[in-house]
C-alpha positions as CSV (number, residue, x, y, z in Angstrom):
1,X,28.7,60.8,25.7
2,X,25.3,60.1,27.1
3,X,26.1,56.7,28.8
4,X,29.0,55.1,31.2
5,X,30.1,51.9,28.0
6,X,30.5,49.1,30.8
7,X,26.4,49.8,31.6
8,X,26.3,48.9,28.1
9,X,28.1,45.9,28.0
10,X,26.8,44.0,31.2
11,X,23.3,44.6,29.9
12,X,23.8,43.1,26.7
13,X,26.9,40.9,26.5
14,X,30.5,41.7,25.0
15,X,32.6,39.0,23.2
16,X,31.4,35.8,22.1
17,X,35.2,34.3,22.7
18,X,35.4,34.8,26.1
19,X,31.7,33.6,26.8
20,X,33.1,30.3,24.8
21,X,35.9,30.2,27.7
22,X,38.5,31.6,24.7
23,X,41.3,33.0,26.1
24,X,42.7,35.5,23.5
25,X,44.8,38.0,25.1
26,X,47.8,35.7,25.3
27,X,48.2,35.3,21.5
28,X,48.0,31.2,22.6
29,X,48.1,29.3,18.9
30,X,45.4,26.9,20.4
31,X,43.1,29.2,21.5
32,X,43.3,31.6,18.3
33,X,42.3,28.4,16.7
34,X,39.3,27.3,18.9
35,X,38.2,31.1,18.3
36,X,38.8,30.4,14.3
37,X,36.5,27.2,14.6
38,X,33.8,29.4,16.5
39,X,33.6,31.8,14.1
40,X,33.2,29.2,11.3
41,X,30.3,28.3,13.5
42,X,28.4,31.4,14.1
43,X,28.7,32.7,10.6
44,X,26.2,30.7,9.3
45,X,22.5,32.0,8.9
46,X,21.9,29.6,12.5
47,X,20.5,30.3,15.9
48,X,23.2,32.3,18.6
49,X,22.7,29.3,21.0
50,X,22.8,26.3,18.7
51,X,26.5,27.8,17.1
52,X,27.5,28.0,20.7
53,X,26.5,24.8,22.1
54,X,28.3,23.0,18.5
55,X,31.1,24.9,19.6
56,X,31.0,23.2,22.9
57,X,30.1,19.6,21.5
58,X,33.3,19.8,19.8
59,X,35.5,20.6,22.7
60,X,33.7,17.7,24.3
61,X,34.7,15.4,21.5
62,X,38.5,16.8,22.2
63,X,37.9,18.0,18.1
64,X,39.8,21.7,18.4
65,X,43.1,21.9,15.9
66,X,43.6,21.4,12.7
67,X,45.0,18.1,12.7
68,X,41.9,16.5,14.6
69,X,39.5,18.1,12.3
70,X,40.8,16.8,9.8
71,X,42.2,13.5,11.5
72,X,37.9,13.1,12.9
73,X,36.9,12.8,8.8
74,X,34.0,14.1,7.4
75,X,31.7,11.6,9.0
76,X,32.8,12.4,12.4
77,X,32.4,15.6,11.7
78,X,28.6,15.6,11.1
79,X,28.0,13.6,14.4
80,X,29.9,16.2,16.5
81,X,27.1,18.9,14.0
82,X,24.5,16.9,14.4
83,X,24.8,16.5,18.2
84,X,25.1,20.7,18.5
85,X,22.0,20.8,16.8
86,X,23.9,22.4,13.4
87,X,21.4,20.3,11.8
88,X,20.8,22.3,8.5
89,X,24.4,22.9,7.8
90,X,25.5,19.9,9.1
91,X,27.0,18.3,5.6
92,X,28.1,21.4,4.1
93,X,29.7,22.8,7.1
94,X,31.7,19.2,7.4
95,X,32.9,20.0,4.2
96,X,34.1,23.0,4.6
97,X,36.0,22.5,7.8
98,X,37.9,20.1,6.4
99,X,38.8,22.0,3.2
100,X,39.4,24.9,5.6
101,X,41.9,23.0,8.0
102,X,43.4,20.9,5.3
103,X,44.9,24.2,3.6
104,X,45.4,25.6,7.0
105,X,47.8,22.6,7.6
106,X,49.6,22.8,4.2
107,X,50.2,26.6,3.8
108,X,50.4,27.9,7.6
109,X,51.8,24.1,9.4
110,X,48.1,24.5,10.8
111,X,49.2,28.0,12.8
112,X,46.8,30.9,12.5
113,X,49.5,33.2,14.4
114,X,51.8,32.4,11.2
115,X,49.1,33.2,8.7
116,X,49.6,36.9,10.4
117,X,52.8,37.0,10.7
118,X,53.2,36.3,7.1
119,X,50.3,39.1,6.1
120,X,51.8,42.1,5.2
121,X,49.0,44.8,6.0
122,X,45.6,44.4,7.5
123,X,43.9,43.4,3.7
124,X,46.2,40.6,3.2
125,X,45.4,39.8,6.5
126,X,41.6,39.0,6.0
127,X,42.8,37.3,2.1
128,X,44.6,34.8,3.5
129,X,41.8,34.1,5.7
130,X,39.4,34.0,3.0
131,X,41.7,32.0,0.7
132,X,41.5,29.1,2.6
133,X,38.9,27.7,1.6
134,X,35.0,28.2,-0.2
135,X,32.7,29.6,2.4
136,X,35.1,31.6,4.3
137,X,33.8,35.3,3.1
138,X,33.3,38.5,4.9
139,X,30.8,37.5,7.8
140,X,33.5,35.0,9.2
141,X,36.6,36.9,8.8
142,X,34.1,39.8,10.1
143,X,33.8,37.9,13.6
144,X,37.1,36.5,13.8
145,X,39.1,39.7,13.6
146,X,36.7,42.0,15.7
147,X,37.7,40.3,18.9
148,X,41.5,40.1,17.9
149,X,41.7,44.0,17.5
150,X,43.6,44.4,20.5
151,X,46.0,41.3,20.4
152,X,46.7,41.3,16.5
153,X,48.8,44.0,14.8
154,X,47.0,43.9,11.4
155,X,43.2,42.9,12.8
156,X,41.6,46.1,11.6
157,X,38.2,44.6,10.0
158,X,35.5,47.8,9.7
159,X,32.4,47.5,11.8
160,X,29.4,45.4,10.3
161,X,26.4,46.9,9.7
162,X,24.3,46.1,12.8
163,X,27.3,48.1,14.9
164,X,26.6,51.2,12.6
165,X,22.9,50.9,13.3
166,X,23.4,50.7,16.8
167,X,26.2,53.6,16.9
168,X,23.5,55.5,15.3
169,X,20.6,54.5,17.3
170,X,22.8,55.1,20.5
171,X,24.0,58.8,19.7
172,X,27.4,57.3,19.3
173,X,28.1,58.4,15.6
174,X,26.4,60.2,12.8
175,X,28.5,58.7,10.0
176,X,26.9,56.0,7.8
177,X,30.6,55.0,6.6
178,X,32.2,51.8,8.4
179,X,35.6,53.9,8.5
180,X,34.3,56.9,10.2
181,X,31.8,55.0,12.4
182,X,35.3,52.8,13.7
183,X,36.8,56.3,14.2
184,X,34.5,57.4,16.2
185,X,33.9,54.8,18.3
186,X,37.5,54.6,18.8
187,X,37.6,57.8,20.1
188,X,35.4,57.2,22.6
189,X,36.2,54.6,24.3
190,X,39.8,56.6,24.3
191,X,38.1,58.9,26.7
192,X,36.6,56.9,28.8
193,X,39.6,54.9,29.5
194,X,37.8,51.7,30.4
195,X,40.0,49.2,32.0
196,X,37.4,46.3,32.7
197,X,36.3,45.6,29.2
198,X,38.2,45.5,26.2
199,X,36.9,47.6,22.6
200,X,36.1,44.3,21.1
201,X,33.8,44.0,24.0
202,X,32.1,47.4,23.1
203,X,31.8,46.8,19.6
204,X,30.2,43.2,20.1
205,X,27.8,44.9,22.3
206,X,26.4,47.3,19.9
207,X,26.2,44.5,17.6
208,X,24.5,42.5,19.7
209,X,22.2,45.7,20.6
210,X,21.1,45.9,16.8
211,X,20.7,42.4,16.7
212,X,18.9,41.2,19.4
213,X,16.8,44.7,20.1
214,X,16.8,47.7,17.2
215,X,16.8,45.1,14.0
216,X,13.7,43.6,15.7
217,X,11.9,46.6,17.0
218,X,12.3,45.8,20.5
219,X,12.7,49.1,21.6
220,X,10.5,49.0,24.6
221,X,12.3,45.9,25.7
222,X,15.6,47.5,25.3
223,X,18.2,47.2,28.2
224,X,19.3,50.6,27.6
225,X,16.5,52.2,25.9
226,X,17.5,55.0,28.7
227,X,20.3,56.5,26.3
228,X,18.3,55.8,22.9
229,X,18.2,58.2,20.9
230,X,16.2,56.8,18.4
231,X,13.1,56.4,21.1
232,X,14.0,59.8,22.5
C-alpha cells in the first residue's frame, strides 16, 4: 500500500450523507430516508452542488418523509426543484418522487428499514428498491447502498465504475471485475484498521477521485497525484 487511506479521503471528500448532515450510523428511519431522497437527487445527470443545495431547499421547506412528499403535491414539489436550481429535471423528478413515496407508503408503511428487513439477500434488497417506482435504476440504488455498507446487513452493491478506475489508477487493484475490485479494496482497508473514517468513506473517495480528477484528465491538478500510478 503506497499511501496512508485517510490522506486520501481529507483531500478529496468521503460520503456525501454525512456532508448533507445525514446521520446514518444509528439505523434512524428518518435519516435513512432523508439519505433515500438525496440519492434520488444526485442520480440525475445534474451538477454535485445543485443536487446538494435541492437537498437542502427541501429540508428548509420541512419536505423530508414520505408522507410530506407526497402530502406537498406535485406542484409544491417543483417550487422546492425549482428553488435548488433542479431546473431541467424539475417536472420529471416531481413525478417521480411522488410515485416513489406513494408506493413507499403502501408497501413498506413509508419505512425504508422495513423494506430491508423484509429483503431476503442483498439482490432483493436493491429490487425492492428499484420496484418502487420508474426511474429508480442502478445509479440511485448504486449511491444509496454504498454508504449503508456498514449499518445494513444486506447493502452489498459492487463498486461503480469510476471506483474501479480510480482503484486502478491508484495501485489499489489490478482487477477490472466489480467483485474482485470490492475484494480487494476490502482487504485493505482491513489492514489498515482505520478508525476515523468509515469504508463507505474510502470508496466515495475513489469515486470522487475518478470523477472530479482521472475522468477529466486532471492529473496535474490531482490531490494525490503523489501515489499515482498512472502518472508514475
Amino acid at each position: 500500500m503506497r499511501f496512508y487511506i485517510p490522506t486520501l479521503i481529507q483531500a478529496i471528500g468521503g460520503r456525501f450523507s454525512k456532508e448533507l448532515g445525514i446521520r446514518l450510523e444509528g439505523e434512524d428511519s428518518a435519516e435513512i430516508f432523508k439519505w433515500w431522497l438525496a440519492s434520488i437527487l444526485f442520480a440525475a445527470r445534474i451538477g454535485e452542488r445543485i443536487a446538494v443545495n435541492t437537498y437542502k431547499e427541501f429540508e428548509r421547506s420541512s419536505v423530508i418523509s414520505a408522507q410530506k412528499i407526497v402530502d406537498t403535491g406535485w406542484d409544491g414539489l417543483v417550487r422546492i426543484l425549482d428553488a435548488g436550481g433542479y431546473v431541467r429535471y424539475d417536472f420529471k423528478t416531481a413525478t417521480k418522487l411522488l410515485n416513489v413515496m406513494d408506493s413507499l407508503i403502501k408497501e413498506y408503511k413509508g419505512d425504508l428499514n422495513l423494506l430491508h428487513r423484509m429483503a431476503s439477500n442483498p439482490s432483493d434488497l436493491e429490487i425492492r428498491l428499484k420496484n418502487l417506482g420508474k426511474g429508480i435504476g442502478d445509479v440511485t440504488v448504486n449511491i444509496f447502498l454504498r454508504e449503508l455498507r456498514e449499518i445494513w446487513t444486506k447493502a452489498n452493491t459492487l463498486p461503480q465504475q469510476l471506483v474501479l478506475i480510480a482503484s486502478k489508477n491508484m495501485g489499489l487493484s489490478k482487477s477490472e471485475n466489480p467483485s474482485e475490485v470490492l475484494q480487494d479494496l476490502e482487504s485493505i482497508w482491513r489492514r489498515q484498521n482505520i478508525k476515523s473514517f468509515t469504508f463507505p468513506d474510502f470508496e466515495v473517495s475513489l469515486l470522487r477521485l475518478a470523477k472530479n480528477y482521472c475522468q477529466k484528465n486532471k492529473c496535474q491538478l490531482c490531490l494525490v497525484k503523489e501515489v499515482c500510478v498512472k502518472i508514475k
